[in-house]
C-alpha positions, 0 to 999 in steps of 0.5 A, spaced: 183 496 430 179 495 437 179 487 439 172 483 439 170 484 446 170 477 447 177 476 445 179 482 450 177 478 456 181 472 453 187 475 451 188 476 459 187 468 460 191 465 454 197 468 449 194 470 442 196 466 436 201 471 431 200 470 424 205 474 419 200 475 413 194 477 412 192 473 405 187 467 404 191 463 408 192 467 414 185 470 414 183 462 414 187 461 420 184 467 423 178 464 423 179 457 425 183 459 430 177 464 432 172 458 432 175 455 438 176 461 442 183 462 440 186 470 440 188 473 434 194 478 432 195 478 425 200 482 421 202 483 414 207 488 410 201 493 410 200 497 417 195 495 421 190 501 419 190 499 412 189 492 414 182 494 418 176 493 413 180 488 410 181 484 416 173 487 418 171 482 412 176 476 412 177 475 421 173 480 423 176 477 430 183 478 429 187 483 432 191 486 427 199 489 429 205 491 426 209 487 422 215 488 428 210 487 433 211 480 432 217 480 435 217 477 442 211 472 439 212 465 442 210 462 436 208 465 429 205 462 423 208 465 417 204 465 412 208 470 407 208 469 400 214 466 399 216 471 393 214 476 398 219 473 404 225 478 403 220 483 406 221 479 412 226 482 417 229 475 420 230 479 426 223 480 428 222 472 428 229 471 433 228 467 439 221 464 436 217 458 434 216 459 427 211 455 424 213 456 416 206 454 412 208 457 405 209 453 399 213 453 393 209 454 386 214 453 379 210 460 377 213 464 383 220 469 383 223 466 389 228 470 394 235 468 391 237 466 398 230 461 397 232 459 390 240 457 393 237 453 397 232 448 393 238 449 388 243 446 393 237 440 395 235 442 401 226 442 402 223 449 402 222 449 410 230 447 411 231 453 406 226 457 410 231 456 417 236 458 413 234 464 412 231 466 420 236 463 423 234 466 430 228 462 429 226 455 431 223 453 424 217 447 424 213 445 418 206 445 418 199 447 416 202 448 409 199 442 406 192 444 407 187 449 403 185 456 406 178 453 404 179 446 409 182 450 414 176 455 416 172 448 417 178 445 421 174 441 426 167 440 425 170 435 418 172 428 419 177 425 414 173 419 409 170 414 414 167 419 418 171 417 425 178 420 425 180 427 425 183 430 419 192 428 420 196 434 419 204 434 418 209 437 423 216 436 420 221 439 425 229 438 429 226 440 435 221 436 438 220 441 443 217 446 438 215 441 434 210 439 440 208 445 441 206 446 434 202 440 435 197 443 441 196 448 437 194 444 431 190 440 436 186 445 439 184 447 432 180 440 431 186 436 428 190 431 429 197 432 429 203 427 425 210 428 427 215 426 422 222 426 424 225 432 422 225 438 418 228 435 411 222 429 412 217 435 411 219 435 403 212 430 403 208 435 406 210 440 399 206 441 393 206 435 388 207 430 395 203 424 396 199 428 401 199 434 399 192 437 400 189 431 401 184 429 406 188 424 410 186 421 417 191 421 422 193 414 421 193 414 413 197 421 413 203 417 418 203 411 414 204 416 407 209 420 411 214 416 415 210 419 422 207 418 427 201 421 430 201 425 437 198 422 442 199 427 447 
């Protein structure tokens, strides 16, 4: 799939962002990261040129890749099914920041790896880290919906004055902030909250869970802080 002339020219300026699936979720970030000017690689289990009318239709700007082409990637937002995580070869994801945006649902068959870890009382996420372990795992843009995410940045959480909050969980504050840029860049204000474990608020059936907060309010419900930087 040939790239969209503008996000060519801007592929030699800035690194694109890579998101692994191209379902509702990962489309919705293709656009919302298109919106602000941010390149797109997109990769799923299907070969890019299967993906090429799909994605023609749903992140007509993203450049779709094969799913090992994410190796290397700095930052990767892994927006996989859950249920479809064993189709992930770990070691694609080896030496980066893996943003983990999936979520468990009760009607999902999960991985055994993925189930032994919830069994064992871990959050998804830390679960997720177990399973990738070469990678840097942070939570976030999980507790969002794919409609909310394509109008990232041009609404404002209740009242009107603070951008929306979105929860980054992670044990690296390092990645945790890079995280938290991208969050930034597309219109939203990040809250960092103090590890990995701590990002079980941000899963469904949460106090937070898809909830239009603002910054302040989702840091108040979570135990975070918002990132000022």
């Amino acid at each position: 799939m040939r790239d969209h002339p503008h996000q060519g020219h801007q592929e030699h300026q800035e690194q694109a962002l890579t998101i692994l699936g191209a379902g509702r979720a990962g489309t919705s970030l293709a656009r919302a990261a298109a919106a602000v000017e941010l390149p797109v690689r997109i990769a799923s289990t299907r070969p890019p040129a299967a993906m090429r009318l799909h994605l023609a239709q749903y992140a007509p700007r993203a450049t779709a890749v094969d799913a090992r082409e994410v190796a290397g990637a700095p930052l990767v937002v892994l927006m996989v099914p859950q249920e479809d995580l064993d189709s992930v070869d770990p070691a694609w994801l080896d030496g980066t920041v893996l943003v983990d945006a999936t979520n468990r649902w009760d009607s999902e068959p999960l991985p055994a790896w993925l189930q032994a870890g919830l069994g064992a009382g871990q959050s998804s996420s830390e679960a997720v880290a177990g399973r990738f372990t070469g990678a840097t795992v942070v939570k976030a843009l999980n507790h969002i919906s794919h409609w909310d995410l394509d109008t990232a940045g041009r609404g404002q959480a209740p009242g009107g004055t603070d951008r929306r909050g979105l929860g980054v969980a992670s044990d690296s504050p390092e990645a945790a902030a890079a995280v938290g840029q991208l969050i930034s860049r597309l219109g939203l204000s990040p809250v960092l909250l103090p590890g990995l474990a701590a990002g079980r608020v941000l899963e469904p059936g949460g106090p937070v869970f898809n909830l239009p907060l603002s910054a302040a309010d989702l840091a108040r419900l979570t135990g975070g802080r918002v990132d000022v930087d």
